[in-house]
C-alpha positions in Angstrom: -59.5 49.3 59.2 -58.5 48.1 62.4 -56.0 51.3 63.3 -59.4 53.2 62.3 -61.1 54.9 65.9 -64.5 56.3 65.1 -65.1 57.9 68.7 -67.0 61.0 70.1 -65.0 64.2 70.6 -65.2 63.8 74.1 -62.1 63.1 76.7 -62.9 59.7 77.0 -63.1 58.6 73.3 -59.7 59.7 73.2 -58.9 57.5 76.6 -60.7 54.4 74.7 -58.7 55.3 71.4 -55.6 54.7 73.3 -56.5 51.7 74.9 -57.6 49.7 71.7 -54.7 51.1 69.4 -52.0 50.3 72.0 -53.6 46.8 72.5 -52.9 45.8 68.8 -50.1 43.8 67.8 -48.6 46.2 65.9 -49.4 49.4 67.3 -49.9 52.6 65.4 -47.0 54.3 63.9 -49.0 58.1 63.7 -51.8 59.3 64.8 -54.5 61.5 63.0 -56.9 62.5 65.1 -60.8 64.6 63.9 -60.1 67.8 66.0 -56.8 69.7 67.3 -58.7 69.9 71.2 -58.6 66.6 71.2 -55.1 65.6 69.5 -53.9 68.0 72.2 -55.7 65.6 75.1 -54.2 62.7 73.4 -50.8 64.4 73.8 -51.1 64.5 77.5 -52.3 61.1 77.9 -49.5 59.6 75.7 -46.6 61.7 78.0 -48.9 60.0 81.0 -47.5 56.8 79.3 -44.0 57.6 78.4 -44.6 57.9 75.1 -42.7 60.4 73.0 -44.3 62.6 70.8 -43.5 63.2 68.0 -40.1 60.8 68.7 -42.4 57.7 69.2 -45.3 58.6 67.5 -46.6 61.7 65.6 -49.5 63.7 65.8 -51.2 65.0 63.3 -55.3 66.7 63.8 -57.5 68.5 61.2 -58.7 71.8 61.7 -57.0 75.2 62.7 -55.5 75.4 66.8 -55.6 79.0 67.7 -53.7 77.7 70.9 -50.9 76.3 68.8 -49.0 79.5 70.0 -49.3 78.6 74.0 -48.2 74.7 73.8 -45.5 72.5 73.3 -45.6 70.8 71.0 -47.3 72.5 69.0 -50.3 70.7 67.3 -49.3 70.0 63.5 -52.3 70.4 61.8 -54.4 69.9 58.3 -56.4 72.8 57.4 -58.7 74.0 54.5 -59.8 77.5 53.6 -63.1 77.2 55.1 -64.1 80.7 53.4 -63.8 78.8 50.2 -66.0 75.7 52.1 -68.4 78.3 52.8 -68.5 80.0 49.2 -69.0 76.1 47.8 -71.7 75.3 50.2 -73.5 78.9 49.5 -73.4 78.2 45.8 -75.1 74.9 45.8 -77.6 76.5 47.9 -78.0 79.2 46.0 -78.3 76.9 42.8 -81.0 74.3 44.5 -83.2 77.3 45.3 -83.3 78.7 41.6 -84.0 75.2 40.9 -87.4 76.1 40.5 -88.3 72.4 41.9 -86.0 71.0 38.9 -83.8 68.0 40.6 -80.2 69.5 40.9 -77.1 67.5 40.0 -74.9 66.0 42.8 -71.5 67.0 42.6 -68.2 66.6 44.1 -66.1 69.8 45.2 -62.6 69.1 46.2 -61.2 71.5 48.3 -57.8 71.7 48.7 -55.8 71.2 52.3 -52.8 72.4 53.4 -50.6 70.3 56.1 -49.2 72.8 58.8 -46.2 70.5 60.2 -45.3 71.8 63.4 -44.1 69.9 67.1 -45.8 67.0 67.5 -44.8 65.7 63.9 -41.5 67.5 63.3 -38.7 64.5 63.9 
């Protein structure tokens, strides 16, 4: 739990996440990171450092980089169909207002990810 950030999307989470993960004894070997924005921030501030990416450490965010296109490296990325997020979430809806007041069952829906390997991950 220690290589574990929870930040803010914001510039300087990213700066703090940095700071504390390179402070460990053993430093991270990757890094996953909640939004592509900010893995590409983290990018920068890791060539700032002289740290090679993906050579030194990989990169890898969640969610689709429409930018991916316009920067090297590109952002390797893990994304879901978020039509079929959408058609999930509408159907529970859908289900707890036909309810009639009736409690509704709690459910789990996978959805399934696909990882998108691309510059800052390809060795």
């Amino acid at each position: 739990t220690e290589y574990v950030v929870n930040c803010n999307l914001d510039h300087s989470s990213v700066e703090y996440a940095i700071e504390y993960l390179f402070s460990l004894p053993e430093p991270p070997d990757a890094m996953i990171v909640g939004r592509p924005q900010n893995a590409l921030h983290l990018v920068h501030r890791l060539k700032e450092r002289n740290i090679s990416v993906p050579n030194d450490i990989p990169v890898v965010a969640f969610g689709a980089f429409e930018y991916n296109m316009y920067i090297s490296p590109s952002i390797s990325t893990i994304e879901a169909d978020s039509n079929l997020m959408a058609d999930e979430l509408l159907a529970k809806v859908e289900e707890v207002l036909l309810s009639d007041g009736e409690q509704v069952t709690a459910s789990t829906i996978i959805i399934p990810t696909e990882l998108f390997v691309r510059g800052t991950s390809f060795r």
